[in-house]
C-alpha positions in Angstrom: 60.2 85.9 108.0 59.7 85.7 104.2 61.8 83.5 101.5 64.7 84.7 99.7 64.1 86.4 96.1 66.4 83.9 94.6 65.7 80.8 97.3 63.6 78.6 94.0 66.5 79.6 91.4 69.1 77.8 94.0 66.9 75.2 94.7 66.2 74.3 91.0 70.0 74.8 90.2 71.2 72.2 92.6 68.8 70.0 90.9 69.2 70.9 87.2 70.7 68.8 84.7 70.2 65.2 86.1 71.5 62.3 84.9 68.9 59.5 83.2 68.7 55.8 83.4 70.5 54.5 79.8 70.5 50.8 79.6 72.7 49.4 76.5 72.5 48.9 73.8 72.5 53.0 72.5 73.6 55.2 70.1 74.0 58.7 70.6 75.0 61.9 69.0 76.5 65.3 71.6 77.1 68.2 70.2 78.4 71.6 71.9 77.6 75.0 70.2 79.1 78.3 71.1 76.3 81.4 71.2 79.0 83.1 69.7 78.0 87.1 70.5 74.0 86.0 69.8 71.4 86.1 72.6 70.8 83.1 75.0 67.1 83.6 75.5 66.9 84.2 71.2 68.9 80.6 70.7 67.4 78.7 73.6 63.9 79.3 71.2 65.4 78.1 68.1 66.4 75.2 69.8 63.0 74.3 71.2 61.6 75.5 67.7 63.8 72.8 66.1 63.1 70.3 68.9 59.4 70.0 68.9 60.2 69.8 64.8 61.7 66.9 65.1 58.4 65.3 66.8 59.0 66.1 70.7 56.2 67.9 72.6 57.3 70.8 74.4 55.3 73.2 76.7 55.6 76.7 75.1 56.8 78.3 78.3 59.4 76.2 78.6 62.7 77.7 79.7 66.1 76.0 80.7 67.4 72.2 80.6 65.1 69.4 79.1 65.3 65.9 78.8 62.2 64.6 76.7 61.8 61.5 74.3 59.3 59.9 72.1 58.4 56.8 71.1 61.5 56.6 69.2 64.5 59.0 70.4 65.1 61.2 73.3 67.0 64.4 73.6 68.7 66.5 76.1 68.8 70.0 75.8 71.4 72.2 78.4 72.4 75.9 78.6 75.5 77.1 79.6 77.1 80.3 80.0 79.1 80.4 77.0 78.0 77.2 75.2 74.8 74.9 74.9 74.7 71.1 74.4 71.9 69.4 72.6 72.5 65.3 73.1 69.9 62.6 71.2 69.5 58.8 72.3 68.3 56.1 70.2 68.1 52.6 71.5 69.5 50.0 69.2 72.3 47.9 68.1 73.7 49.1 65.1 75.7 52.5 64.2 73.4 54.4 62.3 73.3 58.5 61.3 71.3 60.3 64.0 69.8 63.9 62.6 72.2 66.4 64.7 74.6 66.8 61.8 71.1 67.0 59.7 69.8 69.7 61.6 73.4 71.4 62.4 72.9 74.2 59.8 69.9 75.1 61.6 71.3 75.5 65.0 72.1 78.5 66.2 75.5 79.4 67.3 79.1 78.0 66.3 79.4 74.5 66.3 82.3 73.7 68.1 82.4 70.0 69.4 80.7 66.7 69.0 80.4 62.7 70.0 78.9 60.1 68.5 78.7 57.5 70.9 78.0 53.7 70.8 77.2 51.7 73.7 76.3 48.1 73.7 76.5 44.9 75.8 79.2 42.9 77.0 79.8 40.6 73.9 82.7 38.3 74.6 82.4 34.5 76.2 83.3 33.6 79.5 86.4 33.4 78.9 88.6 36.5 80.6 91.4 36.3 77.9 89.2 36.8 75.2 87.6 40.6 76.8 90.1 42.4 75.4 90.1 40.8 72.3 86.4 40.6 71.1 86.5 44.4 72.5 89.8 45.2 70.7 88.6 43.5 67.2 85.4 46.2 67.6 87.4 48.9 68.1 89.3 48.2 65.2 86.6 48.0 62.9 85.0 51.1 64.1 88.7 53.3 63.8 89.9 51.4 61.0 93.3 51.2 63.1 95.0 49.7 66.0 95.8 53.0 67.5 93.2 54.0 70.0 92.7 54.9 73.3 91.0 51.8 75.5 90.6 51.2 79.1 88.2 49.5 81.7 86.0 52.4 83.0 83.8 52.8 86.2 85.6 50.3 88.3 85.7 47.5 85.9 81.8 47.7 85.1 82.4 48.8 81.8 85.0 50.0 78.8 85.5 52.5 76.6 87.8 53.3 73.7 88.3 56.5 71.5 91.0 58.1 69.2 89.6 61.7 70.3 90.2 62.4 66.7 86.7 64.0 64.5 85.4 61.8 61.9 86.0 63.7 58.2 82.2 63.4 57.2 80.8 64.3 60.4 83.2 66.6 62.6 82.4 64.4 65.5 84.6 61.8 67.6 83.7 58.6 68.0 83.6 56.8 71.1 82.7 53.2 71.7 81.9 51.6 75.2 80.7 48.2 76.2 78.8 47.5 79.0 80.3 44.9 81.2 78.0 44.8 84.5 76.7 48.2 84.9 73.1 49.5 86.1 71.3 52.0 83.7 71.9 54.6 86.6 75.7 53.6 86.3 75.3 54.0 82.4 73.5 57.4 82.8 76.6 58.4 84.4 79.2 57.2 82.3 78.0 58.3 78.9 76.8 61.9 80.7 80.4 62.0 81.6 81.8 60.9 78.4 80.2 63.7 76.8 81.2 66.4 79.3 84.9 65.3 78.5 84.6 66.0 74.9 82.6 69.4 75.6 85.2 70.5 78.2 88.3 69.7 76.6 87.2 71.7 73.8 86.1 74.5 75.9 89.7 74.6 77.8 91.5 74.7 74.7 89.8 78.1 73.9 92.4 80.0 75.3 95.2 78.4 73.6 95.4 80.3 70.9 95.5 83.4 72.7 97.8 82.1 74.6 100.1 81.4 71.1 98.9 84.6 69.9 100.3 86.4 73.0 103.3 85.5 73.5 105.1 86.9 71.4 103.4 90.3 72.1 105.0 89.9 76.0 108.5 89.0 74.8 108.8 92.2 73.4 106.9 94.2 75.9 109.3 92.6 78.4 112.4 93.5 76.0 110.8 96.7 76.1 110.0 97.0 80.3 114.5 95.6 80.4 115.1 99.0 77.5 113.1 101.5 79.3 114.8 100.4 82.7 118.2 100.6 81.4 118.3 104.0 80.9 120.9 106.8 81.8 120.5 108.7 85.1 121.4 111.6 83.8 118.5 111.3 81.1 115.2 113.2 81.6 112.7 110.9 84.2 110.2 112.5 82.9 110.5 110.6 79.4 111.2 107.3 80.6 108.0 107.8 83.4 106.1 108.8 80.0 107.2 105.4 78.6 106.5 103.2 81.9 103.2 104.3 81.6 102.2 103.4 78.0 103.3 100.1 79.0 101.3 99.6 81.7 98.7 100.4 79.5 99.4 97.9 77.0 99.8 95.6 79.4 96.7 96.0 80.8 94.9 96.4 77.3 96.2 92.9 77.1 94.9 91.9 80.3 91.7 92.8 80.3 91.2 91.4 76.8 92.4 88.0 77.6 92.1 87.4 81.2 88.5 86.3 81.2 89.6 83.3 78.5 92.3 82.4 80.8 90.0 81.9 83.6 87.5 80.0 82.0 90.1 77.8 80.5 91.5 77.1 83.6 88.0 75.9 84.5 87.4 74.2 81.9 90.7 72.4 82.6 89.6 71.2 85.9 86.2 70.2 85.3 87.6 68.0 82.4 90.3 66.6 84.8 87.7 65.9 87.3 85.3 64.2 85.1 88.4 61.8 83.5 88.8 61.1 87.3 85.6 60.5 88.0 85.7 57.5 85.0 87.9 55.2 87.2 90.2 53.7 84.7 91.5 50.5 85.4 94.8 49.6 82.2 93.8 47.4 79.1 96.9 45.5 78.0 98.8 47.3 75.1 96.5 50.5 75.1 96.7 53.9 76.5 94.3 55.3 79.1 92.1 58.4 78.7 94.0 59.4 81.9 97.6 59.1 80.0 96.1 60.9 76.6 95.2 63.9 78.4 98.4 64.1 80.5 100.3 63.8 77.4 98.2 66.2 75.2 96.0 68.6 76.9 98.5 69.4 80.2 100.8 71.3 77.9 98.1 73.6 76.7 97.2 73.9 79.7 100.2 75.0 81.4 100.6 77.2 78.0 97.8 79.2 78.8 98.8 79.3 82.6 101.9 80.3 81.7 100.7 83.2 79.5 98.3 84.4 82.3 101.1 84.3 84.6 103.6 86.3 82.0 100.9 89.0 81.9 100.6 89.0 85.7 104.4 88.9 86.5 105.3 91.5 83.5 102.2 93.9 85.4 104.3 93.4 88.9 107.3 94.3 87.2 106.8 97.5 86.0 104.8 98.5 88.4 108.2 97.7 90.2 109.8 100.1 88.0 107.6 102.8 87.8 107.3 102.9 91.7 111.8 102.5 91.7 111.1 105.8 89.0 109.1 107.5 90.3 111.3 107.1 93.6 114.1 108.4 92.0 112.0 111.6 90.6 110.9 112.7 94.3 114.5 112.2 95.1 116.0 114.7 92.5 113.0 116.8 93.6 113.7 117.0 97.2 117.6 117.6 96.1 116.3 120.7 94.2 114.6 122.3 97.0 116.7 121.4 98.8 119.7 123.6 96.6 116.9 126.2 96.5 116.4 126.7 100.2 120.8 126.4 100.3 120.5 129.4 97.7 117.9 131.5 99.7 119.9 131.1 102.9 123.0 132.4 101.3 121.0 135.4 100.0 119.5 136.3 103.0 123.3 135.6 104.6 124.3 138.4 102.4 121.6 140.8 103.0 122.8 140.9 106.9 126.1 141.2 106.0 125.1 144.2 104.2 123.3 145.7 107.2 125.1 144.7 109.6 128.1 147.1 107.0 125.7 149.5 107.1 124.9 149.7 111.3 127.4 152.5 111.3 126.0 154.5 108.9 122.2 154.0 110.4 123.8 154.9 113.7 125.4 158.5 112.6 121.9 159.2 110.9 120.1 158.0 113.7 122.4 160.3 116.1 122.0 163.0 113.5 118.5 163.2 113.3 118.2 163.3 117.4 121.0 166.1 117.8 119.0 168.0 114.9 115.8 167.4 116.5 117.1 168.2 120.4 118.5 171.2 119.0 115.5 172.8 117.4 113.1 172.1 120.8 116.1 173.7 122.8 115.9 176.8 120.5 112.5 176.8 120.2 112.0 176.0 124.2 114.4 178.6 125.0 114.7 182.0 124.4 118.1 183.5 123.3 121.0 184.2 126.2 122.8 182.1 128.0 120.6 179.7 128.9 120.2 178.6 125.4 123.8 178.3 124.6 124.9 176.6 127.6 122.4 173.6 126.5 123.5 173.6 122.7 126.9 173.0 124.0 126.1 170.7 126.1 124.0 168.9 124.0 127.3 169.4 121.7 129.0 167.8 124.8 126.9 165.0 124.8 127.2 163.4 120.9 129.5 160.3 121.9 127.1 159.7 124.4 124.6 159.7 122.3 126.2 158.0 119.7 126.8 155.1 121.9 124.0 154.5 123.5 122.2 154.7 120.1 124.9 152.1 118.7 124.2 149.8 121.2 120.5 149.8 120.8 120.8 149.2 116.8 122.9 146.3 117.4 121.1 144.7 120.3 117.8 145.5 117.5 120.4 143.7 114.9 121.6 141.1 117.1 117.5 139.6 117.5 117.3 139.8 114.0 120.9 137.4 113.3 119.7 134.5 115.9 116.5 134.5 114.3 
């Protein structure tokens, strides 16, 4: 027995990307970058280029997800299939400007999503009608406004609050959580979670713009398929089968050039409904939970996007369904044709025995002819001249309806095998 090729890649893939131990207070800065059509291997070195720049020591060989930190911040490095997330933590009290939005321009990739993040201790009295306030009065000095989305997360152990709206100087959203009772294992969690909301929301709402952008182009593909269908049946199938099949064509141009998007949004769709899930939201009075926000604004681009894969789908079925009801239609008029054809040949052959069986008579007087000539000239040949010879000429003379006969009835018994057949 030997190990499988792959056994340590499994292995370390069930362990990759753990969470840490993050006890409050933190700030922290998540952003998601798209490789955008450039190399993984190529932008995973820039990265670790950039990283030990900013004063981390990182083994050369180095490949894959790192956590490392200094004496000052830490960072979190994780590669994806499409995307890659670089996350820094700094331990202290105040909101202050991290480096990522620094350093963005020399990233590699497509920025596409990012959280700023600000976690600290539990700082109302012991009072239980004054939690929500002292937490409410910080929320509205960080978003400037009332309207924000608040709740108690992770069974009561904590809360969080965001607008899920970017900042204008920075592109990223701001989220704020206080730590009520929770263990820095708890906290890991929470804020690992928190950031995997903000990176999978944006990757699920990848597809909808396809999605927009498509369906128009399967409304009039689908007035199309209803036009093509419509047609005469006395028109030429040959025409409208030509026209089926450019658009099943399009159709599946359209397919294959959108179907992979559709997929990974749906993904992306339930990995971000799993991880709201997973935060445990318990109401705040007055304020909406994260559960509610994405209900109310991310489940119709959802079902937009499900509905345009499903549109392609259906629309695919459909004229398939026609082509096959076509092409149906085409054998039909084809076995109709031979079948006229064989109906034509039957006549003519009909007609060609009628003819011979007109012409029996004649082929019997030639027939009889020939054999009277033929007797004749062995009897004079056979015979010398007298009486002998005469008396058999006139006999054979004698003999023609005889002859005739019995030759008729052989040509039409010949005749008769060749009618059943």
């Amino acid at each position: 027995m030997y190990d499988y090729a792959l056994r340590q890649d499994i292995i370390h893939e069930v362990h990759s990307r753990p969470f840490q131990n993050l006890p409050a207070p933190m700030v922290m800065e998540h952003i998601t970058v798209l490789y955008d059509g450039k190399d993984a291997h190529d932008a995973e070195r820039q990265i670790l280029q950039l990283i030990r720049y900013l004063g981390f020591e990182c083994p050369e060989t180095h490949k894959g997800f790192l956590f490392i930190q200094n004496a000052e911040l830490s960072i979190r490095y994780e590669p994806h299939n499409e995307f890659y997330t670089l996350t820094l933590y700094k331990s202290e009290n105040t909101r202050s400007a991290l480096q990522l939005p620094q350093y963005r321009q020399q990233l590699p990739g497509a920025f596409l999503a990012g959280a700023e993040i600000l976690f600290r201790k539990d700082q109302s009295n012991l009072f239980t009608r004054h939690f929500s306030k002292n937490f409410s009065e910080w929320g509205q000095d960080c978003f400037h406004s009332g309207q924000f989305v608040a709740s108690e997360v992770m069974a009561g152990s904590a809360r969080m609050a965001t607008t899920f709206k970017p900042l204008p100087d920075t592109g990223f959203t701001l989220v704020i959580v206080e730590d009520i009772h929770l263990m820095p294992a708890q906290a890991g969690r929470l804020l690992q979670r928190i950031c995997e909301i903000e990176t999978y929301r944006h990757m699920a709402l990848m597809g909808l713009p396809s999605a927009r952008t498509l369906m128009p182009k399967l409304t009039l593909l689908d007035q199309e398929l209803a036009s093509v269908s419509q047609r005469s049946p006395d028109q030429d199938s040959s025409h409208t089968l030509m026209a089926m099949m450019e658009l099943s064509g399009q159709v599946e141009a359209l397919s294959a050039s959108t179907a992979n998007r559709f997929f990974a949004s749906e993904a992306y769709f339930a990995l971000t409904e799993k991880r709201v899930q997973e935060l445990r939201e318990n109401k705040l009075k007055g304020k909406q939970m994260t559960t509610e926000f994405m209900e109310r604004h991310l489940e119709p681009a959802r079902r937009t996007c499900r509905s345009a894969s499903q549109r392609i789908e259906l629309l695919s079925k459909r004229i398939a369904r026609a082509t096959e009801l076509l092409q149906f239609q085409v054998n039909l008029t084809i076995e109709n044709q031979n079948k006229e054809l064989l109906q034509a040949m039957n006549k003519r052959a009909r007609r060609q025995l009628n003819l011979q069986s007109k012409l029996e008579s004649l082929s019997v007087l030639v027939v009889v002819y020939y054999l009277y000539d033929l007797t004749g000239m062995a009897l004079r040949n056979v015979l010398p001249q007298g009486e002998l010879l005469d008396t058999s000429l006139k006999a054979l003379t004698l003999s023609l309806p005889v002859l005739t006969i019995i030759t008729f009835w052989i040509v039409r018994h010949l005749m008769k095998g060749i009618k059943e057949q």
